[in-house]
C-alpha positions, 0 to 999 in steps of 0.5 A: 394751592392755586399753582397746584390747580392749575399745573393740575388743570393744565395736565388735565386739559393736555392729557384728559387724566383728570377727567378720566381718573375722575370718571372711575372713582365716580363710576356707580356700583351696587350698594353692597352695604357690609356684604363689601367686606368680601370684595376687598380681596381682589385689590388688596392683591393689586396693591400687594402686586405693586408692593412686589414690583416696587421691593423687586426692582430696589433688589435689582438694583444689587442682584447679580443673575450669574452663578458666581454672583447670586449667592453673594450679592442676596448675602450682601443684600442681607447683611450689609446694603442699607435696608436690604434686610427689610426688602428681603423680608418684605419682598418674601412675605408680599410673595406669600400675601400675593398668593392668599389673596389672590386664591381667597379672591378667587374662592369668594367669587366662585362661592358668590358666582360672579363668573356667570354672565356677563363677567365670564371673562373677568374670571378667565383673566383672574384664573390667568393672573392667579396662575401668573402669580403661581408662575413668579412665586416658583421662578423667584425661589430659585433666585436666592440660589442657595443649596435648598434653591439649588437642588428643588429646582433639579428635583422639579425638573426631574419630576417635569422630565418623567412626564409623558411624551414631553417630559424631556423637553419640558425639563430642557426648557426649565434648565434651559440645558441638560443641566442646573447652570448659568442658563438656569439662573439667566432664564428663571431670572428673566421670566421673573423680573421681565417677561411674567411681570409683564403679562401679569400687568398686561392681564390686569389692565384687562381684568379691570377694564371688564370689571368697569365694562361688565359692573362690579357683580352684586351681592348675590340674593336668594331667589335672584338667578342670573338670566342672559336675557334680562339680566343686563337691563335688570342690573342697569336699573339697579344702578338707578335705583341703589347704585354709589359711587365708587370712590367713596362709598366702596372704595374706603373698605379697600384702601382699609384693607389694602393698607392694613395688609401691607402693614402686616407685611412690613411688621413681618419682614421687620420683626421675623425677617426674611427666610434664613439664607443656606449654604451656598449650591454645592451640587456634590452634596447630595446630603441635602432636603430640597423643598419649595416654599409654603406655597407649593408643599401641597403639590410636593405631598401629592407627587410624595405620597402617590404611588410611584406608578401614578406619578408621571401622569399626575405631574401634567394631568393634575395641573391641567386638570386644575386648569380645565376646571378653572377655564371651563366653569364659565361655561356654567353662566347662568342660574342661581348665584347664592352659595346656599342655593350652591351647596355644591360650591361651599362642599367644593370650596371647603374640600380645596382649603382642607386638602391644601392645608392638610397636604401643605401640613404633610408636606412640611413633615415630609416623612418620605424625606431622609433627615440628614441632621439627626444626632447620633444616639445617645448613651442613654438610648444605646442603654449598653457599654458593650463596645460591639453594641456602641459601635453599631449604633456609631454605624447605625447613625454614620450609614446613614441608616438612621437618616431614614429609621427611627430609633426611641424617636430620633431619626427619620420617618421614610422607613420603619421605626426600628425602636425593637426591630429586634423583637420583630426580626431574626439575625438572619432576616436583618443580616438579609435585609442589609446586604441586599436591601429593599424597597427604597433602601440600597443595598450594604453588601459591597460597603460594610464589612462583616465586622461591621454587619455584625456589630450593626446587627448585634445593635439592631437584635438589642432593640428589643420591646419593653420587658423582653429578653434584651440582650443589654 
């Protein structure tokens, strides 16, 4: 222990760290008693951010960033390097820890109103962070670089191209080209190991230096507003007067925490595993259901369910709306800070939780998308052995028809449930309807024969409701 003492002694009399690490955990704080429990979330994504740099570069040392390689090295990973299933796994579910906390983090210092004076810049680098976060979520689910991977990047660099005015451009710089290729894979690659990790660790350099310059904010009190002109000295004799160190009074409750998250990552990654990796990119298969990851299926309701012509706008408004409410809130420094003195900010609060987890639960269901794996129908739901019947509804499912309509609940949702269609329409109107086809629905008229039309049609006029003339 003596020679311990003294390498440190020495290191903190050359490098000063000692002192100065020393002088953090010693730096007094307002005592917030059990009202500390709300405060934990901000380190626990710093300690899940560590977590991801530390998985991220193990992964490196065996992902291949080049087309030809990527898929093969992420299955190598998986199956065969030593651990590289736990890494995966932890890697995935730190992604998906990182994004909670962080956007619990914000909602409890919006609710609490620390953004107002003197912590309004804490707030602007914590809305950077969080958007940073948001960024390297986006850029590493390309990286698996499987069919799902593949065509979600085309699809959101479709949507970025029907932007106004830059649109083509913005979808260029996604690409990095015209088209999904090894620029793609090299430039997503790049952002997410190099350059937004380095932003990301830059911006929290600055966000813990202004939580140590501006004073961790208190537990905000009823009658208590903020005012800019009295309220620096007013904090400082708090600090006199009720202030605890750092390390230990508050700091246990986040280390707790911290450790504790990063306990549920690893059992998740160890116990469920990480994300089943599909099937190699194949741009030729068009049959395919591209989706992002939990944590964007909000954002993918939204443009799914707005109507085609508001679209465009909200793919830049919408985002840059978001980003003017986030960095203009400061704007707002002074007043009450208790959320019950704010109803406002608990309405506004909870509207955001509901609207994102209903749209995240839309986004899962995805009843716009075609499901490509429905099985064809069964005897029992043709309820025929009429040959014409039996074919039709083979043409019903290998048309791709069922991709889209239900029928006795198998099939897709896009389009009408056709379970009677033959109670609601006549031949001639679906003899009309598949030959020159609707709204999202192509037309058949130059790829079925008559013979198929009819035995198509015959299927369809069989579906009639219960107790009504079938046909069967």
């Amino acid at each position: 222990m003596g020679l311990v003492k003294r390498i440190l002694a020495f290191l903190d009399d050359r490098t000063g760290l000692g002192t100065f690490i020393g002088g953090l955990a010693a730096h007094p704080v307002p005592n917030g008693g059990r009202a500390w429990w709300w405060y934990v979330f901000g380190s626990a994504t710093l300690f899940i951010f560590i977590i991801q740099v530390t998985t991220g570069i193990a992964l490196a040392t065996a992902y291949i960033p080049a087309t030809g390689d990527a898929y093969k090295s992420i299955d190598f990973i998986t199956n065969q390097a030593p651990l590289g299933n736990l890494l995966r796994g932890i890697h995935n579910y730190g992604a998906s820890a990182m994004v909670v906390l962080i956007g619990v983090h914000a909602l409890q210092v919006f609710l609490f109103g620390s953004y107002k004076f003197p912590r309004e810049v804490n707030w602007l680098s914590g809305s950077v962070l969080l958007l940073l976060t948001l960024a390297m979520a986006f850029t590493g689910q390309l990286l698996r670089w499987d069919q799902t991977a593949f065509w979600s990047i085309i699809v959101a660099a479709s949507q970025a191209g029907r932007a106004p005015l830059i649109g083509p451009q913005l979808a260029q710089f996604l690409l990095g080209g015209d088209t999904v290729g090894g620029a793609t894979l090299s430039r997503f690659y790049a952002f997410h190991v190099f350059f937004i990790p380095a932003l990301i660790f830059g911006v929290i350099g600055l966000h813990l230096y202004m939580v140590l310059h501006a004073g961790v904010s208190e537990p905000p009190q009823i009658g208590r507003p903020v005012d800019p002109k009295t309220y620096r000295q007013w904090y400082h004799d708090l600090l006199k007067r009720e202030g605890v160190p750092f390390w230990p009074d508050a700091a246990w409750r986040d280390a707790l925490f911290g450790v504790a998250v990063i306990v549920v990552v690893v059992i998740l990654a160890w116990v469920v595993g990480p994300p089943v990796l599909g099937k190699p990119p194949d741009p030729t298969i068009l049959q395919a259901d591209p989706r992002p990851d939990w944590y964007f299926l909000w954002y993918f309701a939204v443009l799914a369910l707005l109507p085609p012509g508001v679209e465009d706008y909200v793919i830049i408004g919408g985002p840059l709306a978001l980003g003017l409410m986030l960095f203009l809130l400061p704007l707002a420094n002074r007043g009450e800070r208790h959320p019950a003195r704010r109803p406002w900010a608990i309405g506004i609060a909870i509207a955001i939780v509901l609207l994102v987890a209903t749209l995240s639960v839309a986004g899962q269901i995805s009843a716009w998308s075609p499901n490509f794996t429905a099985p064809a129908l069964s005897a029992q739901v043709i309820g025929s052995s009429d040959p014409h019947l039996v074919r039709g509804a083979g043409l019903f499912h290998t048309k791709g028809c069922q991709d889209c309509h239900t029928i006795a609940g198998a099939g897709g949702q896009r389009g009408p449930d056709l379970t009677e269609v033959g109670s609601r329409r006549t031949r001639e109107q679906l003899i009309t309807r598949i030959l020159n086809g609707g709204t999202n629905m192509p037309a058949y008229g130059t790829s079925m024969t008559p013979q198929d039309l009819s035995d198509l049609v015959d299927f369809l006029q069989s579906r009639q409701q219960a107790g009504s003339q079938s046909g069967r």
